[in-house]
C-alpha positions as CSV (number, residue, x, y, z in Angstrom):
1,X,60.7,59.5,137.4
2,X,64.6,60.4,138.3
3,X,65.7,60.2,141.7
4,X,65.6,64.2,142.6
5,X,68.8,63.0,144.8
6,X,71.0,61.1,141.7
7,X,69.6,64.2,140.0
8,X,71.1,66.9,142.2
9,X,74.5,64.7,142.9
10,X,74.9,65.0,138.9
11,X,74.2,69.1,138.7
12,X,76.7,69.3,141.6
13,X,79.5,67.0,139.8
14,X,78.6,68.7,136.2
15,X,78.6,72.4,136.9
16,X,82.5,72.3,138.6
17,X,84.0,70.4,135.6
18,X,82.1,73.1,133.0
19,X,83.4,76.0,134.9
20,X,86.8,74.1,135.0
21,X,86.4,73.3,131.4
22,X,85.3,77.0,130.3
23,X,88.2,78.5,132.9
24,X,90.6,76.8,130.6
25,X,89.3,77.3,127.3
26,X,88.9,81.3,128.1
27,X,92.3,81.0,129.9
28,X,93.6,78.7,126.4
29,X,92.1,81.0,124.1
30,X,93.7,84.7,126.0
31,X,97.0,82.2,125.6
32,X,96.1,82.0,122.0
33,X,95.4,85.8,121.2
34,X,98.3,87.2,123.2
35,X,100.5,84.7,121.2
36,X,99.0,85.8,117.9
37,X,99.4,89.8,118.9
38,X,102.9,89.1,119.7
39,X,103.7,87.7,116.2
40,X,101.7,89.8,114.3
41,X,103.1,92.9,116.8
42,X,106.6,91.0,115.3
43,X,105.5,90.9,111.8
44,X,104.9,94.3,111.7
45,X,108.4,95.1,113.2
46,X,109.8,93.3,110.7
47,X,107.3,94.7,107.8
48,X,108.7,98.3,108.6
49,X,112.2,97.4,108.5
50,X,112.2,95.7,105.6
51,X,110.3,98.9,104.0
52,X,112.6,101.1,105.6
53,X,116.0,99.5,105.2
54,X,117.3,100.6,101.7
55,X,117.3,98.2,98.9
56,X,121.1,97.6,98.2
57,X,120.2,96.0,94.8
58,X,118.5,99.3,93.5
59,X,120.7,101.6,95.4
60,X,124.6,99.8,93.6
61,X,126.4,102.7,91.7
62,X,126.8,100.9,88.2
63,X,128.9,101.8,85.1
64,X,126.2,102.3,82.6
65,X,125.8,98.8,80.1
66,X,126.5,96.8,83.0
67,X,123.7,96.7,84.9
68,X,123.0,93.2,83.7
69,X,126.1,91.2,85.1
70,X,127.2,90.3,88.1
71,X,129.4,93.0,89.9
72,X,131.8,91.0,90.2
73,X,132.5,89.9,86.7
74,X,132.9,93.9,86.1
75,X,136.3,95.5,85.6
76,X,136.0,99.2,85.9
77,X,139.7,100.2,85.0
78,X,142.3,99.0,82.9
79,X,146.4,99.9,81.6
80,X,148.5,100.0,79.1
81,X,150.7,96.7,80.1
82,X,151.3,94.7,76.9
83,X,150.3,90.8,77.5
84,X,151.6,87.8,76.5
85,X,150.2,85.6,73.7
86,X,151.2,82.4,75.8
87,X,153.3,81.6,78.8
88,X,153.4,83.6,82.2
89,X,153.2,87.4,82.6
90,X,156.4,89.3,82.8
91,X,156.6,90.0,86.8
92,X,156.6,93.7,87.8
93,X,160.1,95.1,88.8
94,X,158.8,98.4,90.3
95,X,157.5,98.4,94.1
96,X,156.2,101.7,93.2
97,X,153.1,102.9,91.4
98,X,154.2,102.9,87.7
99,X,154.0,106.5,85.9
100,X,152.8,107.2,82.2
101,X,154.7,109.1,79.3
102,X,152.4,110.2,76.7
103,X,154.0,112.8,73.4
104,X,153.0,113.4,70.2
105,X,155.6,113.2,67.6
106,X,156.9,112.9,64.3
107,X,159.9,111.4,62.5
108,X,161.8,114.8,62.0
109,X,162.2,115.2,65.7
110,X,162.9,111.2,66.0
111,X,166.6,112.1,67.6
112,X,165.1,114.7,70.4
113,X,162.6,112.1,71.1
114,X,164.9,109.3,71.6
115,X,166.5,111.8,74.1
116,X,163.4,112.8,76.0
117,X,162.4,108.8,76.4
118,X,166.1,107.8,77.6
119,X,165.7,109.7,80.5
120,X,162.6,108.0,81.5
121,X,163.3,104.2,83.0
122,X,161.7,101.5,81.5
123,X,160.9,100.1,85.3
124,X,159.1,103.1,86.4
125,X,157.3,104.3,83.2
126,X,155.2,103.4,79.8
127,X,156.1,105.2,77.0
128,X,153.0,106.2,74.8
129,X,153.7,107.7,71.0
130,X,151.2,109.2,69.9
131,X,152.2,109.4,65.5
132,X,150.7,112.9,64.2
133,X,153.0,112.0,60.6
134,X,151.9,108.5,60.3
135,X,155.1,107.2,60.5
136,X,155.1,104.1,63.0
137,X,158.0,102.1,61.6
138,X,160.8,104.3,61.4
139,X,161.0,104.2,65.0
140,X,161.9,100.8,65.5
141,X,165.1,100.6,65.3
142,X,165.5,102.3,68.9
143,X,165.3,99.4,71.3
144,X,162.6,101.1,73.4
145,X,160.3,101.3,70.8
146,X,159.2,97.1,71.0
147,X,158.0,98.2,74.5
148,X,156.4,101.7,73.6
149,X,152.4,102.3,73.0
150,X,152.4,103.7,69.2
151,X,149.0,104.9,68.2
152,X,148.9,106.8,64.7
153,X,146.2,109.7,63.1
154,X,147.5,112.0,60.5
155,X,147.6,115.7,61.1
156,X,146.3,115.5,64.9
157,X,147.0,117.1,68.0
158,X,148.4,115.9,71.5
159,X,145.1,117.1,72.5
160,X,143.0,114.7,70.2
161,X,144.8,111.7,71.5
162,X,144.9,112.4,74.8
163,X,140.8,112.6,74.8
164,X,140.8,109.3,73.1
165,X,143.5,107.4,74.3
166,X,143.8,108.7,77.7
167,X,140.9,107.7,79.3
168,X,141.2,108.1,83.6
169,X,139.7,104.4,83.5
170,X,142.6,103.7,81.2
171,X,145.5,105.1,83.2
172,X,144.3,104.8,86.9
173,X,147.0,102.8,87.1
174,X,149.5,105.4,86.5
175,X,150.7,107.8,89.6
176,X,151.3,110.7,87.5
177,X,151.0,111.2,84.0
178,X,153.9,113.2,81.7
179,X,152.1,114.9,78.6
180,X,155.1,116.6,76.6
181,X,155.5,117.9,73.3
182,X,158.7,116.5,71.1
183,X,160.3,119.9,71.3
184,X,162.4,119.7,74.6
185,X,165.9,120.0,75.7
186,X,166.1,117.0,78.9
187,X,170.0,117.6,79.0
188,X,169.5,119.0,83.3
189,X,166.2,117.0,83.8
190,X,166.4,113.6,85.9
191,X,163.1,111.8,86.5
192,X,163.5,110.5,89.9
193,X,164.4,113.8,91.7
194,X,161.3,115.7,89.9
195,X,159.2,113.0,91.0
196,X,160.6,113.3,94.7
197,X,160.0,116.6,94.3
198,X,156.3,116.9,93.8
199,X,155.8,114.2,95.8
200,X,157.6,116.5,99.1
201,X,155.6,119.5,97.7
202,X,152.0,118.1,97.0
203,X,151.7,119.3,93.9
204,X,149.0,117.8,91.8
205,X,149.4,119.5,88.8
206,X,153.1,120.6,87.6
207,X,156.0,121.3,84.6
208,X,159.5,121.6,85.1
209,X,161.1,125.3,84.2
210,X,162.0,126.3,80.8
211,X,165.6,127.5,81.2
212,X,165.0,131.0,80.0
213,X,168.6,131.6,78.0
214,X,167.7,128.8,76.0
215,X,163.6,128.5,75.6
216,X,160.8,130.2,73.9
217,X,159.3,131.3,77.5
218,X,156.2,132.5,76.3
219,X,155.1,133.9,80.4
220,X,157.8,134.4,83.0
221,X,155.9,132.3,85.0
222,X,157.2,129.0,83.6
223,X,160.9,130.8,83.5
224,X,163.6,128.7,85.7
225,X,164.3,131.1,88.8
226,X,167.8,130.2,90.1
227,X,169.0,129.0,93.6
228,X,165.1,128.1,94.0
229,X,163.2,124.4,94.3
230,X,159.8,125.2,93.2
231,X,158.0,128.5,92.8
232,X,154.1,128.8,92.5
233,X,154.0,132.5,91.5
234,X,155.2,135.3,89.6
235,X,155.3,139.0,90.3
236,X,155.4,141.3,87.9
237,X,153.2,144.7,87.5
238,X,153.5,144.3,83.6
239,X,152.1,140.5,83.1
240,X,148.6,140.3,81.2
241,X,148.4,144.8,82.0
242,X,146.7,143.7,85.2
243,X,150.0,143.0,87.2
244,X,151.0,140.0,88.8
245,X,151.2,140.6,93.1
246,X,151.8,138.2,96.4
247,X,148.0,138.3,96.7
248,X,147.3,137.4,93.4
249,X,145.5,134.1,93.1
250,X,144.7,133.8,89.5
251,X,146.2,132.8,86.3
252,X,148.5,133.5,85.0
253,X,150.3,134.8,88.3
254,X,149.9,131.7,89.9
255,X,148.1,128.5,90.0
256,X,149.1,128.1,86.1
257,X,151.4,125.5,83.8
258,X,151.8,125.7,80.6
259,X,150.8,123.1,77.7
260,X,154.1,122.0,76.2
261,X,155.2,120.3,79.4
262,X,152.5,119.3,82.0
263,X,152.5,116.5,84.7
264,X,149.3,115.8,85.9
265,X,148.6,113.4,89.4
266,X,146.0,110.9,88.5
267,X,143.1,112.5,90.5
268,X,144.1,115.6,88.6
269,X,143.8,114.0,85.3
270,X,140.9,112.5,86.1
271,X,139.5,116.3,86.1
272,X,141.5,117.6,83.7
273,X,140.1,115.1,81.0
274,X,136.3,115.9,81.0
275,X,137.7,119.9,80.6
276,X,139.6,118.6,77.3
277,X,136.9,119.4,74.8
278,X,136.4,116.3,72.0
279,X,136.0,118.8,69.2
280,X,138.6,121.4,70.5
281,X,141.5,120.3,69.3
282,X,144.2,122.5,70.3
283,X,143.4,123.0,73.7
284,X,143.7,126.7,74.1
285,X,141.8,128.2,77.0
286,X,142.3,125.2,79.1
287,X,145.8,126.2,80.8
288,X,143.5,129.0,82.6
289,X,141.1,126.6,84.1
290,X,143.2,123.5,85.3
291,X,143.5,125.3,88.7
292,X,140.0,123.5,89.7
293,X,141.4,120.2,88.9
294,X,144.1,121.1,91.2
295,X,142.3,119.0,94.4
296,X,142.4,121.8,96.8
297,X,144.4,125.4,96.6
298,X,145.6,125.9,93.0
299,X,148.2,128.5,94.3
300,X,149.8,125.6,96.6
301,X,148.8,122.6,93.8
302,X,150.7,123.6,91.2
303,X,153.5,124.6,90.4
304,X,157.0,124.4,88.4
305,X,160.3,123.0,89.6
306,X,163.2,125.1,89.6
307,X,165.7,122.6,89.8
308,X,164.8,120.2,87.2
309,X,164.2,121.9,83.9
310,X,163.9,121.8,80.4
311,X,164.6,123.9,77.0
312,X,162.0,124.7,75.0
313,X,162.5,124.7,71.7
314,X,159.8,126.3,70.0
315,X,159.6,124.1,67.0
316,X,156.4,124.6,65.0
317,X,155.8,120.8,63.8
318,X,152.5,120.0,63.8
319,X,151.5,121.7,60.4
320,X,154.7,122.8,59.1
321,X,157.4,125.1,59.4
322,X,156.7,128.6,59.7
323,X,157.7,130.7,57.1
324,X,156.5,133.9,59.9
325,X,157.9,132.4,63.2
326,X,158.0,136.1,64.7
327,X,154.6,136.3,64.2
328,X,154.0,132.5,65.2
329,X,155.7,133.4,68.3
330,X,153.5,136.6,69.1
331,X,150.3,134.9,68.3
332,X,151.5,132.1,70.9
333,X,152.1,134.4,73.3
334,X,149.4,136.7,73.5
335,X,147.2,133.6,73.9
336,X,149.3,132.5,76.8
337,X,148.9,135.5,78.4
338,X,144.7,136.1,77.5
339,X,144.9,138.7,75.7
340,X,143.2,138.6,72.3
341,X,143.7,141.2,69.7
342,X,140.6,142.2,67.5
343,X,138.4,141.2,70.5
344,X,139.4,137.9,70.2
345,X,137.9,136.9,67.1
346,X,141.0,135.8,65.1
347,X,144.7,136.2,65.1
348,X,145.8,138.3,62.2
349,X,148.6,137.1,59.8
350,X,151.4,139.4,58.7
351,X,151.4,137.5,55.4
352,X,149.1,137.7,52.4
353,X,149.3,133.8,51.8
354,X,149.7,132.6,55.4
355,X,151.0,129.3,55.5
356,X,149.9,126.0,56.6
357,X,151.0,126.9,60.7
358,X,149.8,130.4,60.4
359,X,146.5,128.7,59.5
360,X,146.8,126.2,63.0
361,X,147.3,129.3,64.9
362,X,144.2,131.2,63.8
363,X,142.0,127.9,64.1
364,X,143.6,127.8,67.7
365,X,142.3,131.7,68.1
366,X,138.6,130.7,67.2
367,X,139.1,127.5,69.5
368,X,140.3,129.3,72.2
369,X,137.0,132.0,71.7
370,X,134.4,128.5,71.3
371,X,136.1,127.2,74.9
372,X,135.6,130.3,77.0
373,X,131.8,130.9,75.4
374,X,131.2,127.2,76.4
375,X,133.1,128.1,79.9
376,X,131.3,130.7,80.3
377,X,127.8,129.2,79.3
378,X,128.1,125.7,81.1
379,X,129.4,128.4,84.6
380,X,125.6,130.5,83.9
381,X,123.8,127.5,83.3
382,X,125.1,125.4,86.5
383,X,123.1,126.8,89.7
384,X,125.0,124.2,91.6
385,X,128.6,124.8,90.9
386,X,129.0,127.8,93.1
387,X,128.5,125.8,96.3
388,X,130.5,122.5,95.0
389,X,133.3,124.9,94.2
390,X,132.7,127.1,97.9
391,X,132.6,123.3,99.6
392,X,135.4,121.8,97.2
């Protein structure tokens, strides 16, 4: 039998070491949990930002088709530069921002042509032809034309190319962009000051005047006014029977250019070219609509300079001559100014066999008719665009 005394020396040395023992395994184990709460209490943290942080990958703003490369293999944007086949790039001479030339013509106004693109320096502009005849070769023999853009349909309107060969990705490079007919007198025009000029206004959208002794001024807004820079309205009681005021902020009192000679900023284009409708051809209708493209107050955004400006010649090309320029001229004008006889339906011809012109006029009636029923429609249909335009 054990000694009751070696027993009792053992329970006193055995119970102090298992209460030190299980005062450091409850003290380990609190260690333990606290450590665990405080990563899991970390985990969490992180869990929720990672759930509430926005996922960059799903959120990038992608041209559509590209979503499969690497962003920065994508080009968004591209010019009109010609490249070499071989050898270095030709160097830039301009410091500034280069400027685009874009007119539709055809070999019988070759000479006024020639004329228009003289006055435009090769340093601070590309010259784009766009070849409604066809004929591509004939112009080669100016020394320009090696360095122009020629691009060639048959029978198609500034208007046509423009949607197709205008592209804002294609000439974002371009400061502003010149879209002129091949009918204009340039003899008291000069580049550099117009461009100084609606650079000191802020105009976004402009022309120059139409020297009114000499043009086919189809609305006195576009008509030089003398001793004068820039104007941005006319007033006159008898334009478009409604009268033209100093608090009129419409079309065509103010806020309006005309088609033959426009110069557009590039944010304006931008705008301007999802307005250009692909099957609409001639373009009639959007002169009255360009003010939104203006980027701001269309009665301060556009305008027309005073000071440099042109001759319009009123040539009927495209299509033919005009065998009834008077009533040509009337047609033009009455579109100009919005109003439409017969309800707008169709342009009457004074002839019995209208000619080929006569015929481009009345289709330009029933375009004018399809753009402001799609205006119109696309306005009703919108419940947004009231606010963009009331915060714009």
């Amino acid at each position: 039998m054990a000694d009751p005394k070696w027993r009792r020396s053992f329970i006193y040395r055995f119970i102090p070491t298992a209460i030190l023992i299980s005062a450091a395994f409850f003290i380990g184990s609190a260690f333990i949990v606290l450590d665990y709460k405080q990563k899991y209490s970390r985990l969490r943290v992180v869990d929720a930002v990672e759930m509430t942080k926005p996922n960059i990958c799903e959120n990038q703003c992608r041209p559509d088709g590209s979503e499969i490369l690497p962003s920065g293999i994508v080009s968004r944007t591209s010019d009109l530069e010609m490249r070499p086949l071989w050898g270095p790039r030709n160097k830039k001479k301009s410091k500034s921002p280069m400027n685009l030339l874009a007119m539709a013509v055809g070999i019988k106004q070759k000479n006024n042509v020639n004329k228009t693109v003289m006055k435009f320096p090769a340093n601070d502009f590309v010259i784009m032809l766009f070849h409604y005849d066809g004929m591509v070769d004939d112009w080669r023999d100016f020394e320009w034309s090696s360095r122009a853009i020629h691009v060639s349909a048959v029978h198609q309107t500034k208007w046509w190319f423009a949607k197709r060969f205008l592209h804002p990705d294609v000439v974002s490079e371009y400061a502003y962009i010149f879209l002129w007919d091949e009918d204009l007198g340039v003899e008291n025009f000069n580049v550099a000051r117009y461009l100084a000029i609606i650079k000191e206004e802020g105009l976004q959208i402009s022309q120059p005047a139409l020297d009114p002794r000499k043009s086919k001024v189809h609305h006195r807004l576009t008509a030089r006014q003398k001793g004068s820079k820039v104007h941005r309205r006319i007033i006159n009681s008898s334009v478009a029977r409604k009268g033209c005021n100093a608090n009129s902020t419409q079309p065509p009192c103010t806020g309006w250019v005309e088609m033959m000679a426009p110069v557009f900023s590039k944010a304006s284009w931008r705008c301007a070219w999802y307005m250009i409708q692909n099957d609409l051809v001639h373009a009639w209708g959007l002169d009255f609509q360009l003010g939104y493209c203006a980027q701001g107050n269309r009665t301060q955004n556009i305008g027309i300079v005073d000071s440099e400006f042109l001759v319009h010649q009123g040539l009927p090309t495209l299509g033919g001559s005009a065998v009834n320029q008077k009533n040509t001229e009337a047609i033009s004008e009455a579109s100009q100014n919005g109003n439409l006889p017969n309800g707008g339906a169709m342009a009457p011809s004074v002839s019995h066999q209208p000619n080929t012109r006569d015929k481009v006029i009345k289709e330009s009636y029933i375009e004018l008719e399809r753009f402001k029923n799609r205006w119109r429609k696309a306005v009703r249909e919108d419940k947004c665009w009231a606010e963009r335009i009331s915060n714009h």
